[in-house]
VMD Tcl script that draws the C-alpha trace (Angstrom):
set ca {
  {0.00 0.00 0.00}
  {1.10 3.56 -0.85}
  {0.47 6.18 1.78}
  {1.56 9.71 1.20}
  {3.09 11.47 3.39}
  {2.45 15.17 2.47}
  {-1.13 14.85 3.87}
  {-1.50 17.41 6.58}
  {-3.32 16.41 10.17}
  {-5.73 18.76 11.63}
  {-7.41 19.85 14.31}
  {-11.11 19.67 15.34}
  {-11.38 22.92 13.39}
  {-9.83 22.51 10.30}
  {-6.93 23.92 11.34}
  {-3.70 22.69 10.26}
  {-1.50 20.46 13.19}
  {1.70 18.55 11.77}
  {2.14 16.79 8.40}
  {1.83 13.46 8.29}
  {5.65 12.55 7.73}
  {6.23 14.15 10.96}
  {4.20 11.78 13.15}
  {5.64 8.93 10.96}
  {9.33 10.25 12.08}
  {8.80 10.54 15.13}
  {6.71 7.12 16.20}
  {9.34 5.26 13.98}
  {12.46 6.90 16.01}
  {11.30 7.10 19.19}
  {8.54 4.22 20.32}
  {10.46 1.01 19.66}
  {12.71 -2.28 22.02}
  {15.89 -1.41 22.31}
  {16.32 -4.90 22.54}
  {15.21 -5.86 18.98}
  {17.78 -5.13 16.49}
  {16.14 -6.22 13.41}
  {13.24 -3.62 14.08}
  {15.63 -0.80 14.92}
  {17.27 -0.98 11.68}
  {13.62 -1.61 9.52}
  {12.09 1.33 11.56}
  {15.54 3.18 10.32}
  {15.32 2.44 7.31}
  {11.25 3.31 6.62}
  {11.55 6.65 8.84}
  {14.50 7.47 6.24}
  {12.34 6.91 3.20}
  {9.58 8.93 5.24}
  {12.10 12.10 5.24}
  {13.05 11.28 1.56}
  {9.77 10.77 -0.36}
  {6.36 12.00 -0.83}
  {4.82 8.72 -1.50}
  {6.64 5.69 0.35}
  {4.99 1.90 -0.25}
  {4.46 0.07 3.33}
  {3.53 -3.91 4.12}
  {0.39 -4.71 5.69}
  {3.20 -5.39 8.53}
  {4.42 -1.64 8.57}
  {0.92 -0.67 8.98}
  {-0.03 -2.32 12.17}
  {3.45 -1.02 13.58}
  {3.20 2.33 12.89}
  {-0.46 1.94 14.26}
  {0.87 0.56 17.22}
  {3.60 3.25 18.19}
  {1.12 6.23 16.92}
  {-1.32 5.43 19.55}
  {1.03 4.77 21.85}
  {3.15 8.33 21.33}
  {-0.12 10.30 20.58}
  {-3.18 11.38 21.72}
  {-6.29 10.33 19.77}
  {-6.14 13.86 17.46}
  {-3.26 12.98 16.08}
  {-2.97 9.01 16.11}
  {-6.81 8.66 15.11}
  {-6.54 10.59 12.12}
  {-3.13 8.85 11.75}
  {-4.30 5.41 11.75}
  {-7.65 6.15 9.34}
  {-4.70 7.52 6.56}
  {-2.94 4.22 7.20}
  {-6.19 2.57 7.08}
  {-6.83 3.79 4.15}
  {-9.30 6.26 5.07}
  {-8.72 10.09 3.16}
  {-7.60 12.89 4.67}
  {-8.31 15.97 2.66}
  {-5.11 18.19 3.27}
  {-5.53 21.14 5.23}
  {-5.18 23.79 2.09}
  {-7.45 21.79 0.49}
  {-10.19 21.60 2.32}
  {-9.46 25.94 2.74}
  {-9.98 26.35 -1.12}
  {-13.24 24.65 -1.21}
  {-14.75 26.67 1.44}
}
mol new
graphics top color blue
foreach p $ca { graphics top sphere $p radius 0.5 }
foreach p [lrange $ca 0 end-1] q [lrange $ca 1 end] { graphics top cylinder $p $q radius 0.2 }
display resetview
């Protein structure tokens, strides 16, 4: 699955919050065992493509992760709207949804 990761989160009121790549960053860097050195060098290497790429392509795998260490780093603003885009689920990004108003 592609997700991209321009997408902008907002709040309650349209307003803009963080983009999306930013909440990927940071759950992939920071919630993780230190113990497991296999996943510290896959989270690495996705949060990486994150910076890199506007577009990256994930596993079924990367998605329950990532939905994992959202909810676990964020409050449900940020890690509900997070998991629906992983989900699946569209987003309209916040400039977007500004013009059509």
């Amino acid at each position: 699955m592609k997700i991209r990761t321009d997408v902008m989160l907002q709040g309650l009121g349209g307003e803009e919050l963080m983009p999306l790549k930013e909440v990927l960053q940071n759950v992939l860097i920071q919630d993780h065992d230190p113990k497991n050195v296999q996943e510290s060098v896959r989270r690495y290497n996705l949060a990486k493509e994150v910076t890199e790429k506007e577009e990256v392509e994930v596993t079924s795998e990367d998605i329950t992760m990532l939905k994992k260490s959202v909810v676990a780093l964020y409050k449900p603003l940020v890690s509900g709207q997070t998991c629906l885009i992983l989900e699946g689920g569209c987003v309209i990004p916040a400039k977007d949804n500004k013009e059509k108003k």
